[in-house]
PASEBA-1860 file (N, C-alpha, C; in nm, 3 decimals):
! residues 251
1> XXXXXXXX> 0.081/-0.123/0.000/0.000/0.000/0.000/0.084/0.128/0.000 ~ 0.194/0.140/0.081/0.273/0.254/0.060/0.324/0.278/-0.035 ~ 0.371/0.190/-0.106/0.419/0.189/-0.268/0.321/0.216/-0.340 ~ 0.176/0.209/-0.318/0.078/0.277/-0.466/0.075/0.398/-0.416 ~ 0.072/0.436/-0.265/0.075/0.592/-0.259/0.202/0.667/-0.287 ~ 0.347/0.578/-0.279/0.429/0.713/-0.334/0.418/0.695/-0.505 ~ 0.346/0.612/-0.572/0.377/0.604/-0.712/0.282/0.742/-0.748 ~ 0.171/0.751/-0.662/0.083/0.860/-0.678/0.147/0.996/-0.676
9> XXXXXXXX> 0.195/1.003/-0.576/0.289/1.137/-0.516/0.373/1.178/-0.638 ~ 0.438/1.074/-0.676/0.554/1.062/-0.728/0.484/1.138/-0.943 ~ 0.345/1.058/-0.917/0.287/1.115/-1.087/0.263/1.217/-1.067 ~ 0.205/1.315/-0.956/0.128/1.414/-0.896/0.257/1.535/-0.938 ~ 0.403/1.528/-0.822/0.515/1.598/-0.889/0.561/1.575/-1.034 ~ 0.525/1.505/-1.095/0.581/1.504/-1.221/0.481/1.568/-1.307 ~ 0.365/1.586/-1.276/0.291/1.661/-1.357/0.274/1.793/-1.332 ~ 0.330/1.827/-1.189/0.357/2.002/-1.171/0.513/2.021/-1.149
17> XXXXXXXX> 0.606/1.894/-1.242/0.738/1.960/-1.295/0.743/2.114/-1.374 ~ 0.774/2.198/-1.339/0.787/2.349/-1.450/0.825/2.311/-1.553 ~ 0.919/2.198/-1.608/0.990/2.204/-1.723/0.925/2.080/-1.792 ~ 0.905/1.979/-1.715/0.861/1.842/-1.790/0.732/1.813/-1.767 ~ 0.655/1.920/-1.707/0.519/1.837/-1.633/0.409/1.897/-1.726 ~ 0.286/1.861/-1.696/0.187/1.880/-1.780/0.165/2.025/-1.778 ~ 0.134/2.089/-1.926/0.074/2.248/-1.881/-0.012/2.292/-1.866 ~ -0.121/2.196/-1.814/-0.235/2.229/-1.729/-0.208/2.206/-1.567
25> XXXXXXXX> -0.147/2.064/-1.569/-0.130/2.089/-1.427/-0.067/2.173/-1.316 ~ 0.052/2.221/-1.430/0.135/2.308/-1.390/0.054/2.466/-1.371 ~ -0.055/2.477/-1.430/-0.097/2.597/-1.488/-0.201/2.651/-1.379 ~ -0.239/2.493/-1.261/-0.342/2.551/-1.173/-0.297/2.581/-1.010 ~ -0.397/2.646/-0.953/-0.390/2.692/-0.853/-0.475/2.661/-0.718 ~ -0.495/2.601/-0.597/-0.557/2.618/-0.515/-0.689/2.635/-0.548 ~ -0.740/2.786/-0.564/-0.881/2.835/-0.633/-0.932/2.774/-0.777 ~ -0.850/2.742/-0.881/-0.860/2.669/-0.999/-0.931/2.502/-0.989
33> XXXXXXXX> -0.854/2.457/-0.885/-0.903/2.295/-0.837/-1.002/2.289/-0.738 ~ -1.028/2.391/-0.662/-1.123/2.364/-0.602/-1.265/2.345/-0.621 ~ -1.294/2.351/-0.753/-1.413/2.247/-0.759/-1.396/2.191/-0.837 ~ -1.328/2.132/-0.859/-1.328/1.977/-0.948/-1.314/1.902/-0.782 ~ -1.272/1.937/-0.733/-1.234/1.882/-0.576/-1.383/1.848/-0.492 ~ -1.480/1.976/-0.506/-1.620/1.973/-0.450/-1.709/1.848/-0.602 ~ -1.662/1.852/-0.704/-1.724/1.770/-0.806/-1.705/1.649/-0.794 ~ -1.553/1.593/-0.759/-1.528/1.488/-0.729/-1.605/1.393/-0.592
41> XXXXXXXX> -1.625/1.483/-0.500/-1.706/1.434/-0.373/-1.829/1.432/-0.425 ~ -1.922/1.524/-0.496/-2.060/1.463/-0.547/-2.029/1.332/-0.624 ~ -1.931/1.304/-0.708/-1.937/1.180/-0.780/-1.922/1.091/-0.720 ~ -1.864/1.103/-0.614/-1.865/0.986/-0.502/-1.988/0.939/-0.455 ~ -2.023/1.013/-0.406/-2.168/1.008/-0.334/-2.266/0.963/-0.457 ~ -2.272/0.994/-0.596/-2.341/0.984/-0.684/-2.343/0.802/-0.695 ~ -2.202/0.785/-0.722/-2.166/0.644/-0.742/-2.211/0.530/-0.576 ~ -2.214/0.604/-0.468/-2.317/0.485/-0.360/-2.423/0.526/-0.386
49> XXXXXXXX> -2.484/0.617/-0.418/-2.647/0.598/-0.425/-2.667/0.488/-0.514 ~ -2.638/0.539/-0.634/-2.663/0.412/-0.750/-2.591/0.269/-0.738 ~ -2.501/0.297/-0.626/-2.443/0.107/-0.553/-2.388/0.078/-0.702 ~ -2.343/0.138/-0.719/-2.195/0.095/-0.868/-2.075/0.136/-0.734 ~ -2.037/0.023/-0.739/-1.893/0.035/-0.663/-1.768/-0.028/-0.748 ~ -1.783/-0.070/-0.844/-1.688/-0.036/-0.933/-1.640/0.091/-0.989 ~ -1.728/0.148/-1.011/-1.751/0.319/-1.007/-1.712/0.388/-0.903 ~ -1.756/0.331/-0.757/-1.691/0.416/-0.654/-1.531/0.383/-0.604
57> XXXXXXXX> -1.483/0.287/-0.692/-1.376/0.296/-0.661/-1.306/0.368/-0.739 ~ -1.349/0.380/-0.872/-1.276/0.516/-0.928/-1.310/0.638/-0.879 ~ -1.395/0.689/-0.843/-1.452/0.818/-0.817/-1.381/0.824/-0.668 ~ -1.331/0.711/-0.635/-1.283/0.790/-0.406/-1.143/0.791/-0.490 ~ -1.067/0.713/-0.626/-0.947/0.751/-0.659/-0.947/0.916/-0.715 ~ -1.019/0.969/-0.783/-1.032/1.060/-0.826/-1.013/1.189/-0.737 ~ -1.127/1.160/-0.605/-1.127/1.255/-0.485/-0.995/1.215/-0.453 ~ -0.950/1.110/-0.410/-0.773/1.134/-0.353/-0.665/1.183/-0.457
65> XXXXXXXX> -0.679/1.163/-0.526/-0.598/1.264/-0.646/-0.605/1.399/-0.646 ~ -0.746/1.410/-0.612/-0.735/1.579/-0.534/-0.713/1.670/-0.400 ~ -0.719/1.554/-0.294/-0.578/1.573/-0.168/-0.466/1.543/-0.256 ~ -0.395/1.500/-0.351/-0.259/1.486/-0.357/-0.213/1.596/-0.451 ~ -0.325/1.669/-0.508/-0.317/1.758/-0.593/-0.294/1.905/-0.476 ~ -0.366/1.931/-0.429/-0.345/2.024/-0.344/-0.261/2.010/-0.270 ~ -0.210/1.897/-0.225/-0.073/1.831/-0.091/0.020/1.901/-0.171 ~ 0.039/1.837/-0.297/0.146/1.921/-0.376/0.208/2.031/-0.407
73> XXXXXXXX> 0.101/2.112/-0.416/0.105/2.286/-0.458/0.111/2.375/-0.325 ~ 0.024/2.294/-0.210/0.097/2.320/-0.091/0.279/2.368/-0.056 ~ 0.320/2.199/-0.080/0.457/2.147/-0.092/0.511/2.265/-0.182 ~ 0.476/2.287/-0.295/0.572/2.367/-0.353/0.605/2.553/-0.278 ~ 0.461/2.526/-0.232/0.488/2.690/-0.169/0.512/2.662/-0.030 ~ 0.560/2.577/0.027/0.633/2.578/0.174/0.518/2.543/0.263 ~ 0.390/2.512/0.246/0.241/2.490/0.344/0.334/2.350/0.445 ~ 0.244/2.244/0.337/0.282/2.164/0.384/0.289/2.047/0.317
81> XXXXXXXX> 0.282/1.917/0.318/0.291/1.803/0.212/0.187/1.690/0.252 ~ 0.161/1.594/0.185/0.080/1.495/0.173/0.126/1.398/0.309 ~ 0.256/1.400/0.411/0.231/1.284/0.505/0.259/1.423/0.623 ~ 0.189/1.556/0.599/0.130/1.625/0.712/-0.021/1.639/0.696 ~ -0.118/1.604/0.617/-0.213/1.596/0.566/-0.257/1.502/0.633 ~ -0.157/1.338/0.601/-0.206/1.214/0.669/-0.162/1.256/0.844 ~ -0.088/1.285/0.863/-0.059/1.295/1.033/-0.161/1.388/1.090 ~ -0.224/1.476/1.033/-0.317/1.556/1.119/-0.431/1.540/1.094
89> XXXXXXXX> -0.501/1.456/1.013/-0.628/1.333/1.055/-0.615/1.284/1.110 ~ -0.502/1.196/1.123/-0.493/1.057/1.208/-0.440/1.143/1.370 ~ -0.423/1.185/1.401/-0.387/1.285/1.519/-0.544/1.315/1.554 ~ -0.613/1.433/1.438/-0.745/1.430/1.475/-0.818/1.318/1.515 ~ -0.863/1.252/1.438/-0.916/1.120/1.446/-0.940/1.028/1.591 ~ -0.811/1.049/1.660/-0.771/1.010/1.745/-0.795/1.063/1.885 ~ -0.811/1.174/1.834/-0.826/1.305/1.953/-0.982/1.320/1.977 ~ -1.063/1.289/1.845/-1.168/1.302/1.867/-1.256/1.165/1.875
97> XXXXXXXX> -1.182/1.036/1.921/-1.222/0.934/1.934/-1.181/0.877/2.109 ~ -1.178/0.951/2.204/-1.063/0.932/2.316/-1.142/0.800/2.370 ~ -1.300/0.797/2.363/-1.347/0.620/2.391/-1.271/0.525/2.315 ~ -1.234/0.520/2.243/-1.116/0.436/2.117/-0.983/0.439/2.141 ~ -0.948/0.554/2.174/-0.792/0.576/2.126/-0.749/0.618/2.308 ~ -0.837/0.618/2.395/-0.794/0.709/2.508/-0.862/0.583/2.605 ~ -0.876/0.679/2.765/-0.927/0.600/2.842/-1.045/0.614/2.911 ~ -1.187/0.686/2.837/-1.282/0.688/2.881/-1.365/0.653/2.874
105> XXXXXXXX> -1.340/0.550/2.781/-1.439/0.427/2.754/-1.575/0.501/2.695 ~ -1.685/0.396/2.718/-1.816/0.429/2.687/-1.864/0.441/2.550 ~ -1.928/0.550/2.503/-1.969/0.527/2.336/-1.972/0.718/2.332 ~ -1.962/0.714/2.167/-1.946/0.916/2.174/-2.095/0.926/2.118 ~ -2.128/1.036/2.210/-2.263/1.097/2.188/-2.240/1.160/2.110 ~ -2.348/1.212/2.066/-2.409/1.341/1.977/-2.320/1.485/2.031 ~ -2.370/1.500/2.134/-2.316/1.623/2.224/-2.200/1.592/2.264 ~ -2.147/1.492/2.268/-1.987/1.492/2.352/-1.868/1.501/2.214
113> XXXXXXXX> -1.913/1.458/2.066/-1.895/1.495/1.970/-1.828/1.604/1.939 ~ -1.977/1.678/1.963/-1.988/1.856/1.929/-1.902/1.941/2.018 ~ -1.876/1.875/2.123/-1.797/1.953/2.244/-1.634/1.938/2.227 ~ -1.581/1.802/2.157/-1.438/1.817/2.113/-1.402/1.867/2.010 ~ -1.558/1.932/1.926/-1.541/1.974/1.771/-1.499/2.115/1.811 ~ -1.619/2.165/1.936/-1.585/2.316/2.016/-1.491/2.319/2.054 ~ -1.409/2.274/2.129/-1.311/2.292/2.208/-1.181/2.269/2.074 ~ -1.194/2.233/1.969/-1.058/2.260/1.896/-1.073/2.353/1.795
121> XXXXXXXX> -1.195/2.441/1.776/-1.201/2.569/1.703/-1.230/2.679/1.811 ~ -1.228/2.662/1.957/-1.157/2.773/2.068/-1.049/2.765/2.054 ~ -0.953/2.644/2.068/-0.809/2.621/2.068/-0.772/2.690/1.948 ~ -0.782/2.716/1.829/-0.768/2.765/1.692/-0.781/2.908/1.700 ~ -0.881/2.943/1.800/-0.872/3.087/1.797/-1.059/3.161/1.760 ~ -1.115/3.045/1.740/-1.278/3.075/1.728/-1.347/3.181/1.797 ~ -1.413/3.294/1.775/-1.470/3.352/1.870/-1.607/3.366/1.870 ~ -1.667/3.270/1.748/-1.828/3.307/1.711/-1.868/3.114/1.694
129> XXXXXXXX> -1.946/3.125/1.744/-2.062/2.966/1.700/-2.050/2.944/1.579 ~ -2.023/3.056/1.499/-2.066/3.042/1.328/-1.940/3.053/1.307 ~ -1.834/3.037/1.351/-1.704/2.981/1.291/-1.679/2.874/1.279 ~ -1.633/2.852/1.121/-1.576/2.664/1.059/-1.714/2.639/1.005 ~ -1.817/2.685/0.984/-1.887/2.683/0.903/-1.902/2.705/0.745 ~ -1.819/2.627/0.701/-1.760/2.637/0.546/-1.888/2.732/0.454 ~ -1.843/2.826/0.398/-1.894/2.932/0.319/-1.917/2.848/0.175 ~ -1.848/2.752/0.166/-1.866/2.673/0.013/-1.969/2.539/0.016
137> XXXXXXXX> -1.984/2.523/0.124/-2.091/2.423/0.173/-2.222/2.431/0.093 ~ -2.294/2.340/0.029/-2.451/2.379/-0.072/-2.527/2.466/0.048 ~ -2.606/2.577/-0.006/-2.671/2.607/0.092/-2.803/2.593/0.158 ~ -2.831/2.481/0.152/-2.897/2.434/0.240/-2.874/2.337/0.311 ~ -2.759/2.329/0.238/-2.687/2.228/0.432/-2.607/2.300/0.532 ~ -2.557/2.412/0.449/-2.497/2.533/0.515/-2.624/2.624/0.622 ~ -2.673/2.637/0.588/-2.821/2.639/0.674/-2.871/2.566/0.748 ~ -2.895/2.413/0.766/-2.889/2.356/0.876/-2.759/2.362/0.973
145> XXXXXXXX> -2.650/2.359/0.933/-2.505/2.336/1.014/-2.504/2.513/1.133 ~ -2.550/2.649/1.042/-2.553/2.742/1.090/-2.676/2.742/1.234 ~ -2.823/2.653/1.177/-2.916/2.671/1.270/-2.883/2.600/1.378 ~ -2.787/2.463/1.399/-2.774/2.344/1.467/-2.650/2.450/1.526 ~ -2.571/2.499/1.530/-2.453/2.613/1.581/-2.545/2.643/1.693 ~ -2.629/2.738/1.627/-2.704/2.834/1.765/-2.816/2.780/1.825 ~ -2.834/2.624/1.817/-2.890/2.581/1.893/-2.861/2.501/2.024 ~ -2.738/2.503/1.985/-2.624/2.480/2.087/-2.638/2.558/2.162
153> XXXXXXXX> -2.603/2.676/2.168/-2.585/2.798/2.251/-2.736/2.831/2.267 ~ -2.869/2.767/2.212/-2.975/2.793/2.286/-3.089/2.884/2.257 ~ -3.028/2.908/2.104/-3.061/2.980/2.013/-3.203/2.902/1.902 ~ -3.290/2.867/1.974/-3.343/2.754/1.888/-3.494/2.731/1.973 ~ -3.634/2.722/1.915/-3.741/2.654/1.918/-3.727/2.548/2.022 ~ -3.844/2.515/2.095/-3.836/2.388/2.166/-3.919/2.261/2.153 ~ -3.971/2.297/2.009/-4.077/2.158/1.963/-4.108/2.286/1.835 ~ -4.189/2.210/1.742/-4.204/2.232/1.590/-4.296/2.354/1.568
161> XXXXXXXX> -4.368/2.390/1.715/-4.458/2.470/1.620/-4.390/2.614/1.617 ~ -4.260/2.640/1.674/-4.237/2.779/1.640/-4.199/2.794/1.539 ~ -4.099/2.717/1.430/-4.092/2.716/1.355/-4.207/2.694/1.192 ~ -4.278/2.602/1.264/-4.424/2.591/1.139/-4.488/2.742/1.165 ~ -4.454/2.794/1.264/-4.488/2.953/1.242/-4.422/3.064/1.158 ~ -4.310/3.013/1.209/-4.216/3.102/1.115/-4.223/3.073/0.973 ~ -4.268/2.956/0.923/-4.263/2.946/0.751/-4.378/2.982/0.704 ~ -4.486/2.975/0.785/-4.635/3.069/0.735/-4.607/3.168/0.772
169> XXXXXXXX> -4.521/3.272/0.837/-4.540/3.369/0.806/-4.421/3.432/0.702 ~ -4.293/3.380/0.693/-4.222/3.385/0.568/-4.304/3.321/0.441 ~ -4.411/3.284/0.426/-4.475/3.245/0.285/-4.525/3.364/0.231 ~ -4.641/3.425/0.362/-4.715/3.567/0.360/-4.567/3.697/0.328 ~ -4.509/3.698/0.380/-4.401/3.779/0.339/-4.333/3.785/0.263 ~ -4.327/3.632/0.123/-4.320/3.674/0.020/-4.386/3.674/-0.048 ~ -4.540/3.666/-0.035/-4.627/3.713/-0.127/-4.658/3.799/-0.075 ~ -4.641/3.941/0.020/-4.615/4.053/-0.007/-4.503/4.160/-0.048
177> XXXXXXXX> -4.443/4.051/-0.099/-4.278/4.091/-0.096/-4.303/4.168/-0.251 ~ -4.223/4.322/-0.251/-4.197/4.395/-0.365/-4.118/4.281/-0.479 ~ -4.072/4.355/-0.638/-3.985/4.274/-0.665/-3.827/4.293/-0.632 ~ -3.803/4.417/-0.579/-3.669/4.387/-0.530/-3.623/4.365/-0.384 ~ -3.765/4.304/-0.308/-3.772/4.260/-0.214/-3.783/4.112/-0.170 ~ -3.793/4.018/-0.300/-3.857/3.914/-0.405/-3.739/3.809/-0.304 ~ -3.600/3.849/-0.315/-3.462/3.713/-0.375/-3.477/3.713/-0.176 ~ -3.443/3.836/-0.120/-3.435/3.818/0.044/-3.554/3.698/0.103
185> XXXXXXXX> -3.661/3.740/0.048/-3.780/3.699/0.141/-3.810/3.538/0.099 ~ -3.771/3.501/-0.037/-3.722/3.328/-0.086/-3.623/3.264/-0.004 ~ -3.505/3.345/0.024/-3.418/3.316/0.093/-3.438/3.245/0.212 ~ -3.577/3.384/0.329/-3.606/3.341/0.474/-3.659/3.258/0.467 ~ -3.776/3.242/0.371/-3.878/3.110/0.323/-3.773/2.998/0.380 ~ -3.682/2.990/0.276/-3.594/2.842/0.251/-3.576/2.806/0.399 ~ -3.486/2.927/0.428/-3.435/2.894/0.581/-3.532/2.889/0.691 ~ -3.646/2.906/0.700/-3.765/2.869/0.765/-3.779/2.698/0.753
193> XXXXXXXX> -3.792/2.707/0.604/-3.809/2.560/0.598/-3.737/2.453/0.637 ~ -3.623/2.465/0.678/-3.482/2.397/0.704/-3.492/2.398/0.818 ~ -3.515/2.535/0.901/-3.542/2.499/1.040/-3.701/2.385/1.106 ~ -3.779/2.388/1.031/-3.858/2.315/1.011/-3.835/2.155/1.020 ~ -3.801/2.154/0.924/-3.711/2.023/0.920/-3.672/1.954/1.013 ~ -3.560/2.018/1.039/-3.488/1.986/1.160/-3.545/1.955/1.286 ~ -3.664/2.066/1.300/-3.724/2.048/1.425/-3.795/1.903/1.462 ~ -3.832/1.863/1.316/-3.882/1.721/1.334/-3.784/1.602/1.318
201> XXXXXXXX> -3.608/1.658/1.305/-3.546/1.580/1.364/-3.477/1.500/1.245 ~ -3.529/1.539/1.129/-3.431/1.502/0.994/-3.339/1.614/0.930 ~ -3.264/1.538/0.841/-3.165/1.617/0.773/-3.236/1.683/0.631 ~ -3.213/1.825/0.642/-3.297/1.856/0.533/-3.212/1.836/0.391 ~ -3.093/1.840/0.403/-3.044/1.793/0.257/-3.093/1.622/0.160 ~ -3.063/1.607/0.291/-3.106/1.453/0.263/-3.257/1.419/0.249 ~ -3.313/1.496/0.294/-3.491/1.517/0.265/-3.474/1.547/0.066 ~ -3.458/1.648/0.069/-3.493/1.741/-0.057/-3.410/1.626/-0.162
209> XXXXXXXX> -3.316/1.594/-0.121/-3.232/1.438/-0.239/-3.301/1.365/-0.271 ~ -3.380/1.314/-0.139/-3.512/1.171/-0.188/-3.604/1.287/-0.303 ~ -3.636/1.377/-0.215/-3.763/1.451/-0.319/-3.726/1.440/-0.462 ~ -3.616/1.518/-0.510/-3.533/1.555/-0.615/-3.538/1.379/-0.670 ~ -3.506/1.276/-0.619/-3.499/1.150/-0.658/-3.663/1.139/-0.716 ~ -3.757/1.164/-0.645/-3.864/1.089/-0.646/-3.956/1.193/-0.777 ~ -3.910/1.296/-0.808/-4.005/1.393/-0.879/-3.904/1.374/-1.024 ~ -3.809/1.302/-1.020/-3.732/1.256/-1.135/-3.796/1.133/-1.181
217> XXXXXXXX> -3.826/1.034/-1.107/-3.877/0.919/-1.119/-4.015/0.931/-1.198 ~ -4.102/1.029/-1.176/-4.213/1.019/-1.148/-4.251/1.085/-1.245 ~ -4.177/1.216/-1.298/-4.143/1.288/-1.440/-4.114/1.149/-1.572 ~ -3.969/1.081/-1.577/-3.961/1.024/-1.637/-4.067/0.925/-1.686 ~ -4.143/0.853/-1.563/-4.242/0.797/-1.585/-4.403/0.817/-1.690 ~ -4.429/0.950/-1.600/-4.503/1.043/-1.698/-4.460/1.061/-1.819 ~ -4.337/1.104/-1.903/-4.292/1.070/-2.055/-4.344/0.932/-2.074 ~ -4.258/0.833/-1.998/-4.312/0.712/-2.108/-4.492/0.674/-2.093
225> XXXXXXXX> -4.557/0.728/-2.011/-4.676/0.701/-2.076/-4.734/0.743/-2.136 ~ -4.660/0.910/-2.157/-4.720/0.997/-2.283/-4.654/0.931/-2.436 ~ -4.594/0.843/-2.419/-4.610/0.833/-2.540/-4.459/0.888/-2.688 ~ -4.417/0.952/-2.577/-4.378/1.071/-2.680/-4.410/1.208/-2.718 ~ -4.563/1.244/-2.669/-4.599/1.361/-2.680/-4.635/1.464/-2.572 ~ -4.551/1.425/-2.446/-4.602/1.486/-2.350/-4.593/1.609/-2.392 ~ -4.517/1.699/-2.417/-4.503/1.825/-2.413/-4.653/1.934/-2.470 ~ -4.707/1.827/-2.547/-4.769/1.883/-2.636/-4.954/1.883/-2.593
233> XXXXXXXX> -4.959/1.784/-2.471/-5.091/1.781/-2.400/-5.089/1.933/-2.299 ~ -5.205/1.916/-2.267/-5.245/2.056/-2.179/-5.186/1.986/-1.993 ~ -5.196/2.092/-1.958/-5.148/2.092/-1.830/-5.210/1.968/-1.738 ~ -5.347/2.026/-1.773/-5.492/1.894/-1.725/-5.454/1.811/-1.781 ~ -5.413/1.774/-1.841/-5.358/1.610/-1.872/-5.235/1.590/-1.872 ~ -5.176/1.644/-1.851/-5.037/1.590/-1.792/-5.059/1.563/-1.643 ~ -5.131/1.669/-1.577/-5.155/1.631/-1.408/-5.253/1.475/-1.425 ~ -5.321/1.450/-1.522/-5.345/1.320/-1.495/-5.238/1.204/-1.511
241> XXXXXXXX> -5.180/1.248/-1.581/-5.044/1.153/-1.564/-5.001/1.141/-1.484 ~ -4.965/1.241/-1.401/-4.903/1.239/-1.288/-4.995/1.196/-1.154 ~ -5.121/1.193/-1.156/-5.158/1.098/-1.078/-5.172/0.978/-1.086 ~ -5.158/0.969/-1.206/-5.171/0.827/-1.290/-5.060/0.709/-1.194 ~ -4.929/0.791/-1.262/-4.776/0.769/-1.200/-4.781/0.741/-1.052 ~ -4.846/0.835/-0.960/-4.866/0.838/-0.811/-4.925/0.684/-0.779 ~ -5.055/0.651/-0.874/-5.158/0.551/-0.820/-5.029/0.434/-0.815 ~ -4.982/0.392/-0.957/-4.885/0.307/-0.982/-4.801/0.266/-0.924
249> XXX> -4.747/0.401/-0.843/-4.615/0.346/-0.715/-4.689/0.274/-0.603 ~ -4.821/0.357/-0.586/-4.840/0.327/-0.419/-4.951/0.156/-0.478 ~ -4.951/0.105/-0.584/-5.020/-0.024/-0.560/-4.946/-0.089/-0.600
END
C-alpha cells in the first residue's frame, strides 16, 4: 500500500514539474481545483447511491488525487505536504475518538462529539458559534449546520410549532414581498423551511435528495406514458399523468 501511494505522489510531482510536467497541471492553482475537488465528492456520493462500486472505486481515486493535488502545490509553496495531511487526521481522528484511542471508555454521543469539535475551534482561535462553518458548503446544508450552531448555545425553538410559524409567516411575506424585495424573502422562506425540518429531527439535505430523486422518477415515468408527446398535452392532462404515475407506485 505505501508503494501505490508514493507512485501517486511521485505522478502528482511530475505533472507540476515546470519544465517536464503537464501544462495544465502546472498551470493551476488552489482556487482553480477547487471544484473539481467539491465535483469529485458529489461523484462519489453519486456512485453509492446508485451502488456501482466499481464506479466508486474510481470516483474515491479521483477525490484522492485531489488531496494529492493540493498536498502538492501546498509542498511547492512551503504549506505543507501529503504525510502532514495524513498525520493531522490521524492525530485528529484520534483526539476526537478518546473512547477508542484514550481511556474513557463508553460510546461518543451526539453532544460529547460537538464539544471536542468546540473545544478545537476555541483552541484555533474561534470567537463566534458560526465559525468553521464552510462558506462553500450547498446552501442548504450550510443552513442547517448554521441553525444546529445556535442551537447549541440555545438559540433555537423547543418543539415544531415555532418554527411551522415562522414558515407561514415567511410564505405571507413573500407574497407581499416587492420585486426587489422578491430574492431576500425566498431566501427566509428556505431557511424557515430547514429549520422546520430539523425540528422534526431530519436532515434537510437529505430530505430534498429523496424529493429531487422521487419527482425525477415520477417525471420520467409520466414521458413514457405519454407516449412521446407529453409536451404537447395541456397541463390537465399531464396532471393526470401524474396521478396516474402516483396511483402506480403506491399499488
Amino acid at each position: 500500500m505505501p508503494q501505490n501511494i508514493e507512485r501517486l505522489l511521485k505522478i502528482m510531482k511530475r505533472l507540476r514539474d515546470p519544465e517536464r510536467g503537464c501544462e495544465w497541471d502546472t498551470a493551476q492553482s488552489f482556487e482553480t481545483i477547487a471544484p473539481y475537488t467539491i465535483e469529485e465528492a458529489y461523484e462519489v456520493a453519486d456512485a453509492i447511491e446508485r451502488e456501482d462500486y466499481a464506479d466508486l472505486k474510481g470516483e474515491l481515486g479521483d477525490l484522492l488525487f485531489q488531496v494529492v493535488f493540493h498536498s502538492q502545490m501546498a509542498s511547492e509553496a512551503g504549506h505543507f505536504d501529503f504525510g502532514d495531511v495524513v498525520e493531522t487526521i490521524s492525530e485528529k481522528m484520534e483526539r476526537r475518538h478518546p473512547h477508542i484511542f484514550g481511556d474513557e471508555g463508553g460510546v461518543m454521543e451526539e453532544a460529547r462529539w460537538e464539544d471536542l469539535k468546540a473545544a478545537e475551534r476555541s483552541a484555533a482561535g474561534s470567537q463566534s458559534a458560526m465559525d468553521g462553518v464552510a462558506k462553500a458548503l450547498p446552501a442548504l446544508m450550510r443552513s442547517q449546520k448554521l441553525q444546529k450552531r445556535a442551537a447549541r448555545h440555545g438559540f433555537d425553538w423547543p418543539d415544531t410549532e415555532g418554527p411551522r410559524a415562522k414558515v407561514l409567516e415567511e410564505i405571507q411575506e413573500l407574497d407581499e414581498a416587492t420585486e426587489s424585495e422578491r430574492e431576500e424573502e425566498a431566501g427566509d422562506f428556505l431557511f424557515a423551511a430547514v429549520n422546520l425540518v430539523r425540528a422534526y429531527g431530519m436532515d434537510a439535505e437529505q430530505a430534498l435528495r429523496a424529493a429531487n430523486a422521487k419527482f425525477e422518477r415520477r417525471f420520467r415515468a409520466m414521458e413514457n406514458l405519454a407516449g412521446g408527446d407529453f409536451e404537447t398535452r395541456s397541463l390537465e392532462a399531464q396532471e393526470e399523468l401524474w396521478q396516474a404515475v402516483k396511483r402506480a407506485e403506491k399499488s
